[in-house]
SEPA-944560 format. One record per atom (N, C-alpha, C): atom name; x, y, z. Coordinates in nm, 3 decimals, m for minus. Each point is the difference from the previous one (the first is absolute). Layout:
BEGIN
+-------+---------+---------+---------+
! atome !       X !       Y !       Z !
+-------+---------+---------+---------+
!    CA !       X !       Y !       Z !
...
+-------+---------+---------+---------+
***
This chain:
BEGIN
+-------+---------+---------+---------+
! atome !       X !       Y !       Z !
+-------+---------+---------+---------+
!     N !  m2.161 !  m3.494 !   0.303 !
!    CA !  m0.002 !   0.110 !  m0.093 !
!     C !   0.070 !   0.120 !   0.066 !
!     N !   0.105 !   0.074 !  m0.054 !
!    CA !   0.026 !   0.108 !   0.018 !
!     C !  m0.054 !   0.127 !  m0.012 !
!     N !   0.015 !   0.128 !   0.065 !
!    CA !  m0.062 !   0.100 !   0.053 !
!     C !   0.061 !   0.059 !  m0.151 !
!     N !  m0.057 !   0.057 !  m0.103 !
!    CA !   0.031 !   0.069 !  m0.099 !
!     C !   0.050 !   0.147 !   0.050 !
!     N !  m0.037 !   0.061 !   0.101 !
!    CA !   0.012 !   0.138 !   0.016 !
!     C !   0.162 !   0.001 !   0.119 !
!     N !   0.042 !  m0.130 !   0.032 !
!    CA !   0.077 !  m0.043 !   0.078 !
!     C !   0.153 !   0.052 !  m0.101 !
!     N !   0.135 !   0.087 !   0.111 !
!    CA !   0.103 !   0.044 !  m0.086 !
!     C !   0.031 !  m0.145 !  m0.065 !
!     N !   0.085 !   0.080 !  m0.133 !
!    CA !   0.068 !  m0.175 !  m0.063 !
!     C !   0.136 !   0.000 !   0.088 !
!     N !   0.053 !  m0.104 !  m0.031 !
!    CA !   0.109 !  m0.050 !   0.045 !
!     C !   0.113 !   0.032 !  m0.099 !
!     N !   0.075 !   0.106 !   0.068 !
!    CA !   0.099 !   0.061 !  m0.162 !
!     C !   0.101 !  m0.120 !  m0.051 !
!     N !  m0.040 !  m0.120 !   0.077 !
!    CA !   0.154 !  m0.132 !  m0.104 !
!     C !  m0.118 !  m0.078 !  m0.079 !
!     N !  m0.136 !   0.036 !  m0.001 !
!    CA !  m0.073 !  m0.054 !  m0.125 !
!     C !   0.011 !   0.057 !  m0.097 !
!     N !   0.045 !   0.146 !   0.013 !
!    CA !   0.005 !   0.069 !  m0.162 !
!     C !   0.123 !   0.017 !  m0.017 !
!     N !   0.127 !  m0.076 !  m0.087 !
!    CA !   0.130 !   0.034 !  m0.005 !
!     C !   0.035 !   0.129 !  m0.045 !
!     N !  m0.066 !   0.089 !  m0.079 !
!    CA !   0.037 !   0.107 !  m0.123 !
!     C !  m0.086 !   0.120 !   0.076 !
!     N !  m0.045 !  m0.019 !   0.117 !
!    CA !  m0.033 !   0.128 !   0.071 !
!     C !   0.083 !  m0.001 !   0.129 !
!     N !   0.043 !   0.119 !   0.035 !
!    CA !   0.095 !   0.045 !   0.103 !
!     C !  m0.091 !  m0.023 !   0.097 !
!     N !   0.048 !  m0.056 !   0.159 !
!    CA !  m0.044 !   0.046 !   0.081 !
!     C !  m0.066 !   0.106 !   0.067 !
!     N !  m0.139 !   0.048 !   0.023 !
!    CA !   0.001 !   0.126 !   0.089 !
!     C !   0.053 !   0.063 !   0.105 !
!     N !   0.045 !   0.074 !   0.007 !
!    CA !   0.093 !   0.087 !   0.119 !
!     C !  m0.060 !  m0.018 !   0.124 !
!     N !   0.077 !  m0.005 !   0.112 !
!    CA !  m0.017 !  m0.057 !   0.127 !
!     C !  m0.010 !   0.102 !   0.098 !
!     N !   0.088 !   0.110 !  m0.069 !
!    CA !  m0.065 !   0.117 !   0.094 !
!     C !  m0.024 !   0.164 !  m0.076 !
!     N !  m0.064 !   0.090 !   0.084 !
!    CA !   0.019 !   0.112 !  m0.154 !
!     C !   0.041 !   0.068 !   0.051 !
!     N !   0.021 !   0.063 !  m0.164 !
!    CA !   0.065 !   0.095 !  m0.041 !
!     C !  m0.042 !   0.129 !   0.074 !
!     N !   0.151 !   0.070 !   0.037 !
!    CA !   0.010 !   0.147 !   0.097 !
!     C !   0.043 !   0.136 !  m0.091 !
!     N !  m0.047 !   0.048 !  m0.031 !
!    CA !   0.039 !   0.110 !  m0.058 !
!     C !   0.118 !   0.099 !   0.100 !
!     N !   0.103 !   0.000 !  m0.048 !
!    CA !   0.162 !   0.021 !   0.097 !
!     C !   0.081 !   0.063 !  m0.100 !
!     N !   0.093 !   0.124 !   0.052 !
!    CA !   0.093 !   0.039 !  m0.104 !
!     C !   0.103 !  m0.080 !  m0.023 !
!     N !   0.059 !  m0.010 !  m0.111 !
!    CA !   0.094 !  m0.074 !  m0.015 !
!     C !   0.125 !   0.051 !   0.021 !
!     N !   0.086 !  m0.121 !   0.059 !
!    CA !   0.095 !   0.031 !   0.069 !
!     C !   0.093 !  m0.024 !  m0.142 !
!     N !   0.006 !  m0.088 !  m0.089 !
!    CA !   0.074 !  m0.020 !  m0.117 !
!     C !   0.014 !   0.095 !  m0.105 !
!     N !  m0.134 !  m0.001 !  m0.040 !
!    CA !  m0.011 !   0.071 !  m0.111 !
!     C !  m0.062 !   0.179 !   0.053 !
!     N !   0.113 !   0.087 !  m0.003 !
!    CA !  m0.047 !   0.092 !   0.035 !
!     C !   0.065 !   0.103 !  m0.025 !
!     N !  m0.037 !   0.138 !  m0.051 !
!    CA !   0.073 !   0.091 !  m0.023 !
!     C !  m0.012 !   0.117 !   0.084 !
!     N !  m0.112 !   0.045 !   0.094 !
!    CA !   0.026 !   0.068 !   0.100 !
!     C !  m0.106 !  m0.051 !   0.113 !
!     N !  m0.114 !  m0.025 !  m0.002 !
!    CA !  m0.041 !  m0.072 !   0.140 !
!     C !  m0.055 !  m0.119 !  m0.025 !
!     N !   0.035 !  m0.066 !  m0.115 !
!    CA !  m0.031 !  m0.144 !  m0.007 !
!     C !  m0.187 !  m0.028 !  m0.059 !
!     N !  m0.082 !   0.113 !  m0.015 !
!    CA !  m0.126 !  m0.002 !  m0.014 !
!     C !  m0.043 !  m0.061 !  m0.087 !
!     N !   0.055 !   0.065 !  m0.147 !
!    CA !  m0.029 !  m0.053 !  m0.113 !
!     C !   0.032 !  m0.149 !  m0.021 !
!     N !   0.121 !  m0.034 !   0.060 !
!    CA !   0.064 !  m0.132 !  m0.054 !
!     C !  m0.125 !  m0.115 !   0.124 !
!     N !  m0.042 !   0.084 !   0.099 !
!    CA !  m0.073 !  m0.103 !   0.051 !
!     C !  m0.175 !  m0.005 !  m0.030 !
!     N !  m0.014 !   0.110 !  m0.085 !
!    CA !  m0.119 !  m0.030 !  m0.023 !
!     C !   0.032 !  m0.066 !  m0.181 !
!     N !   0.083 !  m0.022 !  m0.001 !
!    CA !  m0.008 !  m0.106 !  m0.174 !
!     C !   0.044 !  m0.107 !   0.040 !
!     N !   0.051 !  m0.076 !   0.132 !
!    CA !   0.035 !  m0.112 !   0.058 !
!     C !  m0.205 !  m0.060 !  m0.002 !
!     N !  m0.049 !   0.127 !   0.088 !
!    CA !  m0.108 !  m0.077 !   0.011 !
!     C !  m0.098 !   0.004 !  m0.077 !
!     N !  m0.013 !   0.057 !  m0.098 !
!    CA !  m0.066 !   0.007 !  m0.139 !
!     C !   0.044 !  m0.094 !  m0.100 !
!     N !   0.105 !  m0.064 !  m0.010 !
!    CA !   0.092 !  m0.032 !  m0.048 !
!     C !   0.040 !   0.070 !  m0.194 !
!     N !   0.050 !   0.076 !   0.002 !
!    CA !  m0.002 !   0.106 !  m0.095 !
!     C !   0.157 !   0.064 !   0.000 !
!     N !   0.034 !   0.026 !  m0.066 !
!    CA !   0.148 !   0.056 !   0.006 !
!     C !  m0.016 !   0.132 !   0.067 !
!     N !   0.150 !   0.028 !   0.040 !
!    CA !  m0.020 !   0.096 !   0.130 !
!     C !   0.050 !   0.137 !  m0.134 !
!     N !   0.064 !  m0.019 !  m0.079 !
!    CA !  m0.015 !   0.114 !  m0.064 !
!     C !  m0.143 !   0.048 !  m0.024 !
!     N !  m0.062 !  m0.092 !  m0.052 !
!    CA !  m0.116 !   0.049 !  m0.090 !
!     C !  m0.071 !   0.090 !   0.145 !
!     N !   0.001 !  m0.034 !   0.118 !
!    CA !  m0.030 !   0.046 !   0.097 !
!     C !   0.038 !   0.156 !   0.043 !
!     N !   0.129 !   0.038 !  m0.044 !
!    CA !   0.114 !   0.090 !   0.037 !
!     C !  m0.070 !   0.077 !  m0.109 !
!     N !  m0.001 !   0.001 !  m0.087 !
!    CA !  m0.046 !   0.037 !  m0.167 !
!     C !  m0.161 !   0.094 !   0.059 !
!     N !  m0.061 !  m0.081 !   0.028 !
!    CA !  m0.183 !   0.030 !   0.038 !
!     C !  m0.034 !   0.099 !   0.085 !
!     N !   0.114 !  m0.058 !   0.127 !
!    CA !   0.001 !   0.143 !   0.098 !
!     C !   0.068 !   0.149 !  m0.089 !
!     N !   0.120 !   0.019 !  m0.025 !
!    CA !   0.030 !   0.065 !  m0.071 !
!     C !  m0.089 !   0.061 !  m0.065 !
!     N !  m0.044 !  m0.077 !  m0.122 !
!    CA !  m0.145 !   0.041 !  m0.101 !
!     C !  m0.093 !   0.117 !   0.067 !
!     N !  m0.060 !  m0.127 !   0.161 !
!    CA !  m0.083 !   0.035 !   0.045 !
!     C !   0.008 !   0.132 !   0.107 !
!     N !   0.122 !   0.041 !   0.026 !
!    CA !   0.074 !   0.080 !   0.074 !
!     C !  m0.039 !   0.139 !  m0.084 !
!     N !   0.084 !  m0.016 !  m0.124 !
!    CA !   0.030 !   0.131 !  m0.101 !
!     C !  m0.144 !   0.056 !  m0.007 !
!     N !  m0.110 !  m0.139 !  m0.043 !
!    CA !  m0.155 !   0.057 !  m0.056 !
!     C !  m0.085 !   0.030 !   0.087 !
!     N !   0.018 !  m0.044 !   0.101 !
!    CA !  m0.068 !  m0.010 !   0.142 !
!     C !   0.032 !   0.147 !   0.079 !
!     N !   0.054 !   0.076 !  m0.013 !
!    CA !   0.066 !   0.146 !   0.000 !
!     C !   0.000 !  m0.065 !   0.200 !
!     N !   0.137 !  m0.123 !  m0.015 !
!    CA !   0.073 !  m0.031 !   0.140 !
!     C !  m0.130 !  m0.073 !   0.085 !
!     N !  m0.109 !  m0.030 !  m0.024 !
!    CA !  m0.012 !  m0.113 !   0.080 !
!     C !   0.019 !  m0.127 !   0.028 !
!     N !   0.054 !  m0.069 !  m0.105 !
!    CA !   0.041 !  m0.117 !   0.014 !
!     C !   0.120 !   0.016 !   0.095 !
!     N !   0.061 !   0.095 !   0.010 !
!    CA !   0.184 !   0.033 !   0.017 !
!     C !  m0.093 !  m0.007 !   0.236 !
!     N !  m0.073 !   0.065 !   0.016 !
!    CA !  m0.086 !  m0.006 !   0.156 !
!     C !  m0.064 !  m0.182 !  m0.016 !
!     N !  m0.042 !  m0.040 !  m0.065 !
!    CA !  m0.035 !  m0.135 !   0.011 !
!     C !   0.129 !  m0.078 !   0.023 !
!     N !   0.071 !   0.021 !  m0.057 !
!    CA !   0.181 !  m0.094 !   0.015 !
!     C !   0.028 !   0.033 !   0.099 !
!     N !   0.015 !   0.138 !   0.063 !
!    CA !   0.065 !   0.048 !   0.097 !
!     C !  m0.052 !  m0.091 !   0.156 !
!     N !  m0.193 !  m0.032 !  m0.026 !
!    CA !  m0.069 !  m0.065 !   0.091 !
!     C !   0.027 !  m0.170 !   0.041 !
!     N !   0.032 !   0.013 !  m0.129 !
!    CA !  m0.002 !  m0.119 !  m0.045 !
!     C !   0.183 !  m0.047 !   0.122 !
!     N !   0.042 !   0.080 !  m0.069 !
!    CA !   0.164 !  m0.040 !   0.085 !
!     C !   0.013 !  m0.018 !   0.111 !
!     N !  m0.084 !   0.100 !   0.105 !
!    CA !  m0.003 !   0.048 !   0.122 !
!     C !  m0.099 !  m0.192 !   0.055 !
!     N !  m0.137 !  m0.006 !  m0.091 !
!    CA !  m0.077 !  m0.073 !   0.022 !
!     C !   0.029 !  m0.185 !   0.000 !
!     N !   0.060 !   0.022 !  m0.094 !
!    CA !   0.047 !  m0.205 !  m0.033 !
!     C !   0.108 !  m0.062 !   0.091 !
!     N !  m0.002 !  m0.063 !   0.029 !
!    CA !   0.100 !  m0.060 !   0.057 !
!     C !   0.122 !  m0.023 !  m0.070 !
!     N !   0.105 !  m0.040 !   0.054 !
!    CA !   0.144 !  m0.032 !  m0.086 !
!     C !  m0.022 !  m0.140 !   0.066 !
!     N !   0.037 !  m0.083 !  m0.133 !
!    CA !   0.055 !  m0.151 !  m0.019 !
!     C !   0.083 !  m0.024 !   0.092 !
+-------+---------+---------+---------+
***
């Protein structure tokens, strides 16, 4: 009898993807980027479009009377580059 709580074996289920082998790093992106790569790497790892990302800060920038604009800035200094 098999251990029910035991991982499955991902070539018993054809129509489910494998699980990832190693994780995910939150990193600016070196591709997608319009000035320090932040946004485009935090919608890499969200997986979410990097506008809608660009869009939020902005949003959140204008309403936020500039804190989001010190969170990015941390954020740039803070993440690594790809």
């Amino acid at each position: 009898m098999t251990d029910p709580l035991a991982t499955p074996d991902p070539t018993a289920y054809p129509g489910y993807p494998a699980p990832e082998t190693r994780p995910r790093r939150l990193v600016r992106s070196a591709d997608d980027r319009w000035l320090g790569g932040v946004c485009g790497g935090i919608a890499e790892y969200a997986g979410v479009d990097a506008n809608l990302v660009r869009l939020l800060v902005v949003l959140g920038t204008i309403f936020g009377f500039g804190s989001l604009l010190i969170a990015y800035l941390a954020a740039w200094v803070l993440m690594p580059e790809e």
